[in-house]
N, C-alpha and C positions, 0 to 999 in steps of 0.2 A: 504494500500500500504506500502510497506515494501524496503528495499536495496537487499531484496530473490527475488521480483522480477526482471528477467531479462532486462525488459526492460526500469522500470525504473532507474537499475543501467547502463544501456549502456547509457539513460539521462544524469544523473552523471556524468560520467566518461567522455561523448562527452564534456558537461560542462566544466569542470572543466578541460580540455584537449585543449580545444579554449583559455579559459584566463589564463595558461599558456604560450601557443603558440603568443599570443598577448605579451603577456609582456616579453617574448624570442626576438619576433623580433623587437619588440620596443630596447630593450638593444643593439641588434641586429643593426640595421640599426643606431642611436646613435654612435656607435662605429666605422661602417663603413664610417662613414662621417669624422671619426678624431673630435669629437666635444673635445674641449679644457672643460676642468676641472678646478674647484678651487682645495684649498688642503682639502674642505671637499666632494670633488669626486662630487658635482654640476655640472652641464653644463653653462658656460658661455655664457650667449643669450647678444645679442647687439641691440640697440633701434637706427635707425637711423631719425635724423629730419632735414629738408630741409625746410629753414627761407626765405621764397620767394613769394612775390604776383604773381610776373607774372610765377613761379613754380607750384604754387596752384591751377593757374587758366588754368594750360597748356598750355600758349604761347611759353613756352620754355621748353624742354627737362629736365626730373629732370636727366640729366647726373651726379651730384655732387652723387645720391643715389643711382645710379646704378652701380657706380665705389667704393665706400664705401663697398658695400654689398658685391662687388667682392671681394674684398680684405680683409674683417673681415672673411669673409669665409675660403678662403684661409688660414687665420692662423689659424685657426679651431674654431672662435668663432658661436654661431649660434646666425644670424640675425633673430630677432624675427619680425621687424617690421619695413619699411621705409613708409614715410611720408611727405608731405610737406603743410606746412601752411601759412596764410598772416602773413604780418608784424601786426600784433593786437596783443599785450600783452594780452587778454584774451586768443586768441585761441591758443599763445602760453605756457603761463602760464599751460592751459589744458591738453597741449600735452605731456609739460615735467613734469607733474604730474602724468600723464598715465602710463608714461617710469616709473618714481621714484615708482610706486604701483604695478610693477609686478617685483614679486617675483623672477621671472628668468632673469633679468637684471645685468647685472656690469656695463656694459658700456654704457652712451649715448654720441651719437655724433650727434651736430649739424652745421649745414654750412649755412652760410650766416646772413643776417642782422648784419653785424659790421660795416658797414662801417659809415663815421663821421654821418651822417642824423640821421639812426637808431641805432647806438649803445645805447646808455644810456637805451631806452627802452627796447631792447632786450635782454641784461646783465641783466635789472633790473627785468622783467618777469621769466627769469629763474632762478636768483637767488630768488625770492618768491615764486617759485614752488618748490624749491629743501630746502629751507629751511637753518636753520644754516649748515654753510661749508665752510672747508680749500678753502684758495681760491687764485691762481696764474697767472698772466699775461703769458703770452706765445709770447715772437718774435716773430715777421714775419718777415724772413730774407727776402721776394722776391716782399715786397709790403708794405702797411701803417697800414692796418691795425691788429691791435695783436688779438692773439687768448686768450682764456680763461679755465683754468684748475678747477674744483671744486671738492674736494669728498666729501659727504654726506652720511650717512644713508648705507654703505658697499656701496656705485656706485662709479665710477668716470664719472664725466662729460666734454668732453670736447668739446667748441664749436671755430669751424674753419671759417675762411673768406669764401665766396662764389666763390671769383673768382677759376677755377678747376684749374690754376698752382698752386697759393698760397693753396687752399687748400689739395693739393695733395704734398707737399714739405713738407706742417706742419704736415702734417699724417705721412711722414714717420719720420719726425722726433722728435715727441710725442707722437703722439695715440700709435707705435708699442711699445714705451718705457713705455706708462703705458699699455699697452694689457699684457709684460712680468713681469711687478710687480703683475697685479692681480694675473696672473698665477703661481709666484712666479717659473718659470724656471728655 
């Protein structure tokens, strides 16, 4: 068998005419969604985590990840992953380990568990997930408890109160502020 034959070159050429066509519309559709870029032309994927037993276990609505995902979207980051787990420093530790080892992350944000009971623990899981990292308190103008800023390893992390005003207040007035430094706009 030979490229003289005819039909093993229409093989070929079908071939090798699909995975171009694949990775046209792939760039393709990428594009059409506005996915936001680093300045090494990356796509910026966003890891969202939701710090909640009675979330994990469905008693209640993960409203805090469904309003997130709308709105990373919206500025064109692509959400790769929403999530909600118990309050257990292992399963959290795991989670934000998860986010921290894929490759196509900048950003993770998580909501919930700050408040007086479980903070210490919760702050203290993620930061021995994420490892050595800058690390900043964040005001809550609208409630008690503060938010938490880290970056690590090229991510930024940051994690918000769970109640949806506080955490939807400190989102605009952080997350978008570092969504525009990753992006360097």
């Amino acid at each position: 068998m030979s490229l003289n034959d005819p039909l093993i070159l229409y093989v070929v050429i079908s071939i090798a005419t699909s995975v171009v066509g694949s990775i046209i519309a792939y760039v393709v559709y990428e594009l059409a969604r506005g996915a936001r870029r680093d300045k090494a032309g990356r796509i910026e994927g966003a890891w969202v985590i939701n710090i909640g037993t009675d979330v994990a276990e469905g008693r209640i609505r993960n409203e805090n990840g469904e309003w997130l995902a709308r709105q990373l979207s919206r500025v064109g980051l692509k959400v790769l992953n929403v999530s909600a787990v118990h309050v257990d420093e292992d399963v959290i530790r795991d989670e934000v380990r998860r986010a921290m080892d894929s490759k196509d992350v900048g950003l993770i944000v998580t909501t919930g568990g700050l408040s007086w009971d479980t903070r210490n623990r919760v702050v203290g899981a993620v930061r021995e997930a994420v490892g050595n990292a800058d690390e900043e308190s964040l005001p809550n103008p609208v409630g008690s408890a503060p938010g938490v800023l880290m970056r690590a390893k090229g991510k930024t992390i940051i994690m918000l109160p769970g109640v949806p005003s506080e955490m939807k207040k400190m989102y605009k007035m952080y997350v978008l502020r570092e969504i525009n430094k990753m992006l360097k706009r």
